[in-house]
ZAMARGU-4260 file (C-alpha; in steps of 0.2 Angstrom, whole numbers, plus 5000, padded with zeros to 4 digits):
<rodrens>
0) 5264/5041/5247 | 5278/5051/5240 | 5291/5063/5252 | 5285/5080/5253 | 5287/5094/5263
5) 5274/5097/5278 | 5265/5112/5277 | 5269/5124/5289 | 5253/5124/5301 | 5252/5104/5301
10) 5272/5107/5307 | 5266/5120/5323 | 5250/5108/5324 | 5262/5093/5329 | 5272/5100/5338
15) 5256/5107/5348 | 5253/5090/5352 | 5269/5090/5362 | 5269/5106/5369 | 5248/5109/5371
20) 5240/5097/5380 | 5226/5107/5389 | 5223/5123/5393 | 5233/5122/5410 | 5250/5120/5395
25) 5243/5135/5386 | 5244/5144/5403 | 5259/5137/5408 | 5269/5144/5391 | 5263/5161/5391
30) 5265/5162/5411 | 5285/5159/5407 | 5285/5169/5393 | 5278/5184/5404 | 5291/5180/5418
35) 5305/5180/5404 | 5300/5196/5399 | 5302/5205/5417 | 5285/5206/5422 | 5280/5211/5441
40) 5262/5209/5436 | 5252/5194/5429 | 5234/5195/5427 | 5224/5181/5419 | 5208/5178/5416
45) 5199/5161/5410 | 5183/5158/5404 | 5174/5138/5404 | 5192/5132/5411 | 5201/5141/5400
50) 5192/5131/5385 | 5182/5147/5376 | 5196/5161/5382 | 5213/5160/5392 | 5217/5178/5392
55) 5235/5185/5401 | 5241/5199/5403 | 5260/5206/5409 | 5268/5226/5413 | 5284/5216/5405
60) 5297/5224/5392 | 5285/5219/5378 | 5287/5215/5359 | 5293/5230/5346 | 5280/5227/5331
65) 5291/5224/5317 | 5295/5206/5329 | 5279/5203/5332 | 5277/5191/5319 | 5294/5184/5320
70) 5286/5179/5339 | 5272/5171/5330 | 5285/5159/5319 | 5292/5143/5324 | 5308/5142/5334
75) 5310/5162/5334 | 5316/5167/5351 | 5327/5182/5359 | 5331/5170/5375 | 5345/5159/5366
80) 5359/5163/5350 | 5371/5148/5351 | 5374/5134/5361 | 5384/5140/5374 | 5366/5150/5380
85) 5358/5135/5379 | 5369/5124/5389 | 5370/5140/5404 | 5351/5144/5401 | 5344/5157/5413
90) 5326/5159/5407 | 5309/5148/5409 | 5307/5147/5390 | 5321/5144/5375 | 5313/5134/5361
95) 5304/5148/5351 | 5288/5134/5348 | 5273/5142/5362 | 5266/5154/5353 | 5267/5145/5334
100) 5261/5131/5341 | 5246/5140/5353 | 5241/5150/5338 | 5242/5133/5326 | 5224/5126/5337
105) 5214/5142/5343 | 5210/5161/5338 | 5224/5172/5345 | 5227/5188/5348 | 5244/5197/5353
110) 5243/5215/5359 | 5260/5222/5365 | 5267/5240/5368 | 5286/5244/5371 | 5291/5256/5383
115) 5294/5274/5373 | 5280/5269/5359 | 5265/5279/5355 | 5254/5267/5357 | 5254/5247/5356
120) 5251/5235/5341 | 5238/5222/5340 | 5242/5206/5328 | 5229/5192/5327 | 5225/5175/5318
125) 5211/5162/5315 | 5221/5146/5316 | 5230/5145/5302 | 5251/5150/5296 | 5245/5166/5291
130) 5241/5182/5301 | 5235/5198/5298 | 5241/5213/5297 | 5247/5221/5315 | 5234/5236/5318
135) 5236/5250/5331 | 5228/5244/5351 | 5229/5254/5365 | 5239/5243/5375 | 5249/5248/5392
140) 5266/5243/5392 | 5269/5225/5393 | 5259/5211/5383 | 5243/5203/5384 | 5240/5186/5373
145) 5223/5182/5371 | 5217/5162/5366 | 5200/5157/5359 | 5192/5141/5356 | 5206/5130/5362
150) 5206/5117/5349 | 5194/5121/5339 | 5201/5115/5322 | 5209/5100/5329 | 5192/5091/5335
155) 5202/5075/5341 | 5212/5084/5352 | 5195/5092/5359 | 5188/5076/5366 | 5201/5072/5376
160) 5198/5089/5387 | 5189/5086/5402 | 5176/5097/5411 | 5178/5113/5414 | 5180/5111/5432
165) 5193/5100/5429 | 5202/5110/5418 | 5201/5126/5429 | 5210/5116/5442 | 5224/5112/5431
170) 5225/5129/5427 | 5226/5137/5445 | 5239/5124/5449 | 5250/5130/5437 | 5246/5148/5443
175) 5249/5143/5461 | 5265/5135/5455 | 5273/5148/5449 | 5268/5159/5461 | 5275/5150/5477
180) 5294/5153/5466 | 5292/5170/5460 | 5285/5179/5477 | 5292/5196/5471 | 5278/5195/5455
185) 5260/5198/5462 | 5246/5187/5451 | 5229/5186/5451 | 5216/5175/5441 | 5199/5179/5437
190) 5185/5164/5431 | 5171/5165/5423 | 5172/5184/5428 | 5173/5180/5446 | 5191/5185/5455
195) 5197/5167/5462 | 5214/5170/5467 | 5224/5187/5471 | 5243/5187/5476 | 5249/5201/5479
200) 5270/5204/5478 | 5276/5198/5494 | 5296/5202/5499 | 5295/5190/5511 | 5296/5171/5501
205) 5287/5164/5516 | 5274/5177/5515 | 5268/5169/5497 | 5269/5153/5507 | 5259/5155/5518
210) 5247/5164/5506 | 5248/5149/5495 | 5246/5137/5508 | 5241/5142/5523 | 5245/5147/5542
215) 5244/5130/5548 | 5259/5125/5534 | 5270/5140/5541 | 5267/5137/5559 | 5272/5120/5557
220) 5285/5119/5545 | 5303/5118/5546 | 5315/5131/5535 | 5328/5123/5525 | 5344/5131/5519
225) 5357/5120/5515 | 5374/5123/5501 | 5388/5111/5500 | 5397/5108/5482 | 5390/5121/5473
230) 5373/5117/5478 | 5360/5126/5487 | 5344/5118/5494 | 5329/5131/5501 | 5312/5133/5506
235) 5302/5123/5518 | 5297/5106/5524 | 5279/5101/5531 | 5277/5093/5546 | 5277/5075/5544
240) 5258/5076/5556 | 5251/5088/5540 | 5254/5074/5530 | 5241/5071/5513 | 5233/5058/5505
245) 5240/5066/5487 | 5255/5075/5481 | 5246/5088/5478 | 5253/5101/5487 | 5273/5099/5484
250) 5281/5110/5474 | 5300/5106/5468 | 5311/5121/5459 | 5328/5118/5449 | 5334/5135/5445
255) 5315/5144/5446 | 5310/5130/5435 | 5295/5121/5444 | 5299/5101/5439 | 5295/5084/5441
260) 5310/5072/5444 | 5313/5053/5449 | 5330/5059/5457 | 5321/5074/5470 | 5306/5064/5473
265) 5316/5046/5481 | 5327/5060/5490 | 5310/5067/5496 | 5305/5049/5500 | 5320/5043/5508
270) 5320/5057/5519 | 5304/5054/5524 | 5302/5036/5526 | 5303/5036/5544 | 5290/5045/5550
275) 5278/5045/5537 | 5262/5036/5538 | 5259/5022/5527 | 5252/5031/5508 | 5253/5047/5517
280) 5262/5062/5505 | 5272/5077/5515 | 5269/5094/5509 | 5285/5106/5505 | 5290/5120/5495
285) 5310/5117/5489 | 5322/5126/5478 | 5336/5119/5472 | 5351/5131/5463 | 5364/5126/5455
290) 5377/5130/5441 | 5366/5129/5425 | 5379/5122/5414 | 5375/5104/5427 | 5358/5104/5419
295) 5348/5098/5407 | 5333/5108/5405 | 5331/5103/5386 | 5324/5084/5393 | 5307/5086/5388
300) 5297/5094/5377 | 5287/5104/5389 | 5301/5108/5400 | 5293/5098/5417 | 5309/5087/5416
305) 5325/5090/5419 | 5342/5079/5419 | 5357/5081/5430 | 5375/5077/5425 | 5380/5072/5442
310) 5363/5063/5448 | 5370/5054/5462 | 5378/5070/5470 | 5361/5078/5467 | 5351/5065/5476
315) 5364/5064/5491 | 5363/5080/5493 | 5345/5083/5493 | 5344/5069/5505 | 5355/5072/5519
320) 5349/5090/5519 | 5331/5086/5523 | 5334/5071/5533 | 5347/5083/5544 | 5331/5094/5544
325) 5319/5085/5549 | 5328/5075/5561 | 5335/5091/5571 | 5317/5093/5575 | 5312/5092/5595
330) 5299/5093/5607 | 5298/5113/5610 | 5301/5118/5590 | 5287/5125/5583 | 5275/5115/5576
335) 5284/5098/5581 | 5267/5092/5590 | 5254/5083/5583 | 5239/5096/5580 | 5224/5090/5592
340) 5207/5091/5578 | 5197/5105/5581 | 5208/5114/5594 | 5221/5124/5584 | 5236/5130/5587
345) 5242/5145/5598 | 5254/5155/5607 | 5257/5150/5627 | 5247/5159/5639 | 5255/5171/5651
350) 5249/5162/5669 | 5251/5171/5685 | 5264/5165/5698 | 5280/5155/5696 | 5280/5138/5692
355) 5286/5133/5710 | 5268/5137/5719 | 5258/5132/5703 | 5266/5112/5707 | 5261/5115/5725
360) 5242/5116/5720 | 5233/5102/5724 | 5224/5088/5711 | 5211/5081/5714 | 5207/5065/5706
365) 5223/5058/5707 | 5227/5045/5717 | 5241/5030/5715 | 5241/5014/5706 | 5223/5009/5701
370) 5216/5025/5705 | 5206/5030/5690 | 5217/5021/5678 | 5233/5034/5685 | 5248/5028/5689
375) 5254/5038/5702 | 5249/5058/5708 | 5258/5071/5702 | 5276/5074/5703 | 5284/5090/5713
380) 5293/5101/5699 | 5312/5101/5704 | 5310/5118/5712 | 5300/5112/5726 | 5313/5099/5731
385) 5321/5110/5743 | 5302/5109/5751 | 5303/5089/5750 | 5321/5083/5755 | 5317/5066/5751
390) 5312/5071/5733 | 5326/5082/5731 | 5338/5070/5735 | 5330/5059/5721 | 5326/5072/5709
395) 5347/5076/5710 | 5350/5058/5706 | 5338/5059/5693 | 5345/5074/5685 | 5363/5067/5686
400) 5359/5055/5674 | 5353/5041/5685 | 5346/5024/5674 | 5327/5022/5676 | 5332/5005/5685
405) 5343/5017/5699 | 5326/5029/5702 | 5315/5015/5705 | 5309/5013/5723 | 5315/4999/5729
410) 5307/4982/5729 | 5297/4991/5713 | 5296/4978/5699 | 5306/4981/5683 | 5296/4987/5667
415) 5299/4984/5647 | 5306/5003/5646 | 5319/5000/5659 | 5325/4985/5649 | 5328/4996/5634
420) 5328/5014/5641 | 5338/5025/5631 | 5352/5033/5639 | 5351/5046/5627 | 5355/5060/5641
425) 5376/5053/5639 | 5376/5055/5620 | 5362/5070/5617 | 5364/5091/5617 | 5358/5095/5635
430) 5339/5097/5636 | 5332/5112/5632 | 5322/5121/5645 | 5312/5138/5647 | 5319/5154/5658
435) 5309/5144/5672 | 5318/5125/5670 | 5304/5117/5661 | 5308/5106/5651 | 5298/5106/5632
440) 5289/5092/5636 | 5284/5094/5655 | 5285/5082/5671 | 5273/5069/5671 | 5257/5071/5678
445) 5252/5051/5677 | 5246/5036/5667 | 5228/5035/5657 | 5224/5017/5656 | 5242/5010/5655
450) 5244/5018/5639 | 5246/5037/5638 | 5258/5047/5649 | 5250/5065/5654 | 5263/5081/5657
455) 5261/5097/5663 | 5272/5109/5651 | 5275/5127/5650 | 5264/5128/5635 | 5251/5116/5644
460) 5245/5098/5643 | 5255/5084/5636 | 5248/5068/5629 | 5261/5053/5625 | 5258/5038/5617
465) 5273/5027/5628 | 5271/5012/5615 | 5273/5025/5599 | 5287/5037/5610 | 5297/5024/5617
470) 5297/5012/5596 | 5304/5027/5592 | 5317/5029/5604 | 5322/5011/5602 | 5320/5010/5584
475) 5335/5025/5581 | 5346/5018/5596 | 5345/5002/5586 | 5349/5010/5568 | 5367/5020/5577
480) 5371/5003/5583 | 5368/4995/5566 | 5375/5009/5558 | 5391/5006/5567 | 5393/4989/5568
485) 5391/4990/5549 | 5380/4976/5538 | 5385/4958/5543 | 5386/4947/5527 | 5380/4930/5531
490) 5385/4915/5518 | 5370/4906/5510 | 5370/4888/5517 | 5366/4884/5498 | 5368/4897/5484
495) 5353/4902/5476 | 5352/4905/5455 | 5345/4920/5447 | 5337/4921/5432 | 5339/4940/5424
500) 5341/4951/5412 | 5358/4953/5401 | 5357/4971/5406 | 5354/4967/5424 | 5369/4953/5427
505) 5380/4968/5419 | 5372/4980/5432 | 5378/4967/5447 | 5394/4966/5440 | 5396/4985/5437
510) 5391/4988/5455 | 5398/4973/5462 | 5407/4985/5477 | 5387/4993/5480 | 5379/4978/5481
515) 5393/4971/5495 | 5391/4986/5505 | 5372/4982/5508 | 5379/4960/5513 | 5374/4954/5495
520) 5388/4944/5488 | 5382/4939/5469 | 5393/4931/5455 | 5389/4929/5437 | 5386/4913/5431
525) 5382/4917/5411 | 5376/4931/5400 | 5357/4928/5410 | 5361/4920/5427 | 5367/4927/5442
530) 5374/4917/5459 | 5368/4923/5476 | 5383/4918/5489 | 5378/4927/5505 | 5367/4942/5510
535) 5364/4953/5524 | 5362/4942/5542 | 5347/4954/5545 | 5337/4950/5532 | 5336/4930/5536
540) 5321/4922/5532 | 5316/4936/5519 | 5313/4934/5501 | 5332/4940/5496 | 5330/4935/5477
545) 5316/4948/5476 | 5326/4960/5485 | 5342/4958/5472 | 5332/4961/5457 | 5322/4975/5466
550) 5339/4982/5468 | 5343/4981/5451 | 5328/4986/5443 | 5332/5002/5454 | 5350/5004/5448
555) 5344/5000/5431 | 5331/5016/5433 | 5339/5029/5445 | 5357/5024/5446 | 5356/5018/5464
560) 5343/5010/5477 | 5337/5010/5494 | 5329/4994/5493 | 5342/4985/5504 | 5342/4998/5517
565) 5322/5001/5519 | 5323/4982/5518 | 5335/4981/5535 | 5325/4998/5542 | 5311/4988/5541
570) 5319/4972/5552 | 5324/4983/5564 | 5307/4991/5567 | 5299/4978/5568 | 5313/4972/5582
575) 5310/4989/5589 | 5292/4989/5591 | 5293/4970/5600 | 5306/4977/5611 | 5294/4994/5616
580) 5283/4997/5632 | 5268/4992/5629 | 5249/4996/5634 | 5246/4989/5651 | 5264/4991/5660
585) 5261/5003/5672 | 5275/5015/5675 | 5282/5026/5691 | 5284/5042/5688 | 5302/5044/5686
590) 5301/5029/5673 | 5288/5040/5663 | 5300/5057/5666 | 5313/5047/5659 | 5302/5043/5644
595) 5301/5060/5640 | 5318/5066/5642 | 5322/5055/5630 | 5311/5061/5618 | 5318/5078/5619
600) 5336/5072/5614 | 5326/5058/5601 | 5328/5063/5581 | 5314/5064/5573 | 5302/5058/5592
605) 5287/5066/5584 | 5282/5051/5576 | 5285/5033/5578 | 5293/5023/5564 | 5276/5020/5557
610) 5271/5036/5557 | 5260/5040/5569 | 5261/5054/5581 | 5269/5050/5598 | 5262/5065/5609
615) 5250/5080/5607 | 5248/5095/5616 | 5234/5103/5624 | 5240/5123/5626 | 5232/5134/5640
620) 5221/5142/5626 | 5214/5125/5620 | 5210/5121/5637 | 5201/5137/5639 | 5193/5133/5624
625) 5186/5116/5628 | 5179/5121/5645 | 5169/5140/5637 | 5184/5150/5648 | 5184/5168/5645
630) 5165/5167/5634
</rodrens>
């Protein structure tokens, strides 16, 4: 074929193919340009999933009619004149290609009024590069864009749209996107004329939150607010015990941008890692500003992309931001226990009397060792010491930061959590404790067959996994000590030869000083060969090879890698959950009190390092609740 000039609606019918992909991209486009344009107000309404009509309407600044067809031509826009706009951009939308490209594969219509107008303008087209006449419409101020037939002159593009339930999700997620970062802009969408979702404007960001994803979100969450370097991080985490079996409810912001990139999500994931259970996705709503001019927002061709110039700081900073969140989390902040199914949460229950007269009550069913699977009764609260001079002489040793070894009863038998208890008490902020001294997780109550630990706190029944709590507490005593002893490099009794990639030998060689941080000593041998020498002494007897080329194939992507360092995490989990209490040891009661004022000073002693939840409570309404109190 000859070289000739494309026709100028097979041009906006390519670049459709970049820009539309399905009806949730239509949405998506005309959704920023509303925002662009200074709307408060976004109403859209789909019919079949947004297949036969996507119709959205905005009270923006609207389009003058002279620029109406202008709007409708490719790369026409009033958001960027040079580059210097492009490189600082401020805006959702820059490259002038939605609209030509929406109108290049459906009927649209464009009805827009500018404030101080008589009446708006109404300019319409069939699929083609040519558009009627603009004809007078009564039109409040703003715009509304109506699509029709989505693909309908481009049938191989029509069969790759799915059903229309399908579609209509796609389409409130982009909706619902949008809204959790613009909580000053009220939205509502309307299907198949039914109203299925209504956000009002909300000045409160955490109001939209909460109306985007619920009570339970807000209530165990933890805020973020973070800004170092030029950076600001906001928003709000998810507790890691809401946890979801898909990424479907994270919703990541660059400048008001809602995004998708490798370098947030492994800072996500690395802040996470720890107490996460295995496949298991965290919820979280995050902003993230920064100077526009250190972002590439041009990346992709429907803007879900962007690229950083300074990834690295990016990542680092994203990381140790959330990991400094989530790990300042403690027994007694909102939300940081593990919901019980079915009971809810709740606020603690005024109770009559002080705390001193309610330890005096008697139990019944509670006898010592081997009594119903208990350990021991139940434990006088420290204000009651004066009433038991024994105990009080005890509880004042105790609380002087006495070893669980110096608080056992003579001739009492040592236990695993007294060979490893954590001293944390010497290097932790004090305890926190109500107006009444009680600590956030209670004085134990006893043992349930060997394994859990119950308390009574001021909120009301504790439930403690000792195995879970005490891997935990182990596992972060052990990464501070590894942490500061730094990794060992231990020399290969032979040195093994790796087979890679050109690219990847240079890779080792340019980050020769990373790699040796981690223990890896590698040298090359020839343009596809590289020498292992030593690696770390923690990871002996693992497949190190793999590791080195999982490493590079990490740098090769990202620019970095936390494959050696999950790598040694994992050694020292697995050393910290041999090392734990176990099911069957049978604890005193100052051993299990122990227990859980360690937890209290413990990061991130929600969880163990596998992810499961190491306690539970039981407030005074859930109790209610489960015995038909107050009904």
């Amino acid at each position: 074929m000859a070289i000739a000039k494309l026709s100028e609606q097979l041009i906006n019918q390519i670049a459709a193919g970049e820009v539309i992909e399905r009806p949730a991209s239509v949405v998506k486009e005309l959704l920023e340009n509303a925002l662009d344009a200074g709307a408060t107000r976004v109403d859209v309404r789909l019919e079949q999933g947004g297949i036969r009509l996507i119709q959205i309407s905005d009270n923006g600044g609207g389009i003058f009619r002279d620029e109406m067809p202008l709007a409708l031509s490719r790369h026409a826009t009033s958001k960027i004149a040079c580059m210097d706009d492009l490189e600082a951009l401020h805006t959702l939308g820059f490259r002038g290609e939605a609209l030509p490209s929406i109108a290049s594969v459906s009927r649209l219509s464009l009805t827009s009024m500018v404030e101080g107008e008589r009446n708006g303008w109404r300019l319409t087209g069939d699929g083609s590069d040519i558009f009627r006449e603009a004809a007078p419409a009564a039109h409040p101020v703003g715009t509304t864009v109506e699509v029709r037939d989505l693909f309908f002159n481009v049938p191989a593009r029509r069969k790759f749209v799915r059903t229309e339930r399908t579609e209509y999700n796609h389409c409130e997620n982009v909706i619902r996107t949008q809204a959790a970062c613009c909580p000053e802009v009220a939205f509502s969408l309307r299907h198949n004329d039914r109203v299925t979702l209504d956000l009002p404007a909300a000045g409160d960001p955490g109001e939209r939150v909460r109306a985007l994803l619920g009570d339970a979100f807000m209530e165990h969450a933890t805020p973020v607010d973070e800004q170092r370097a030029g950076l600001t991080l906001s928003g709000w985490l998810g507790s890691p015990t809401q946890s979801r079996a898909q990424p479907d409810q994270q919703f990541f912001f660059v400048n008001g941008r809602a995004i998708r990139d490798r370098v947030l999500a492994a800072a996500v994931r690395k802040a996470y890692q720890d107490v996460l259970y295995h496949g298991r996705h965290p919820m979280f709503v995050l902003e993230l500003e920064l100077d526009p001019t250190q972002v590439d927002v041009n990346a992709h061709p429907t803007k879900q992309e962007v690229r950083f110039r300074e990834s690295r700081m990016v990542h680092d900073f994203i990381f140790h931001a959330l990991h400094k969140a989530l790990a300042a989390l403690r027994p007694g902040d909102a939300g940081h226990a593990a919901a019980v199914p079915g009971m809810g949460a709740s606020a603690p229950r005024e109770r009559g009397g002080a705390w001193p007269e309610q330890q005096d009550r008697p139990l019944s069913g509670l006898g010592g060792p081997g009594a119903g699977g208990y350990a021991s009764a139940r434990e006088p609260h420290p204000a009651s010491a004066s009433r038991d001079p024994a105990f009080g002489a005890a509880w004042a040793e105790f609380r002087g930061g006495a070893s669980v070894a110096e608080a056992r009863p003579a001739g009492y038998a040592a236990t695993a959590y007294e060979a490893t208890a954590v001293t944390a008490a010497s290097t932790a902020p004090e305890t926190p404790a109500d107006a009444d001294g009680m600590p956030p997780l209670g004085f134990a109550l006893g043992q349930v067959a060997e394994t859990f630990i119950l308390a009574e706190s001021a909120q009301g029944l504790i439930v403690v996994d000792m195995h879970a709590a005490h891997e935990r507490i182990t596992y972060e005593r052990l990464k501070r000590e590894w942490e500061g002893a730094r990794v060992t490099s231990q020399p290969m009794l032979v040195p093994e030869t790796l087979e890679v990639t050109p690219a990847e030998a240079e890779l080792a060689e340019e980050h020769a000083g990373l790699l040796g941080e981690f223990g890896f000593e590698l040298d090359r041998a020839g343009p596809e060969t590289l020498t292992l020498r030593a690696a770390p002494a923690l990871l002996r007897g693992q497949d190190v090879a793999q590791l080195v080329r999982d490493v590079l194939a990490d740098l090769a992507s990202v620019g970095y890698s936390h494959r050696a360092e999950g790598a040694m995490n994992a050694v020292l989990g697995t050393i910290a959950c041999h090392g734990s209490v176990r099911s069957g040891r049978r604890l005193t009661l100052p051993e299990m009190n122990q227990l859980l004022r360690d937890m209290e000073a413990t990061e991130r002693s929600g969880q163990c390092n596998h992810g499961r939840p190491t306690w539970v409570e039981l407030d005074h309404q859930a109790l209610d609740r489960l015995f038909l109190r107050g009904r």
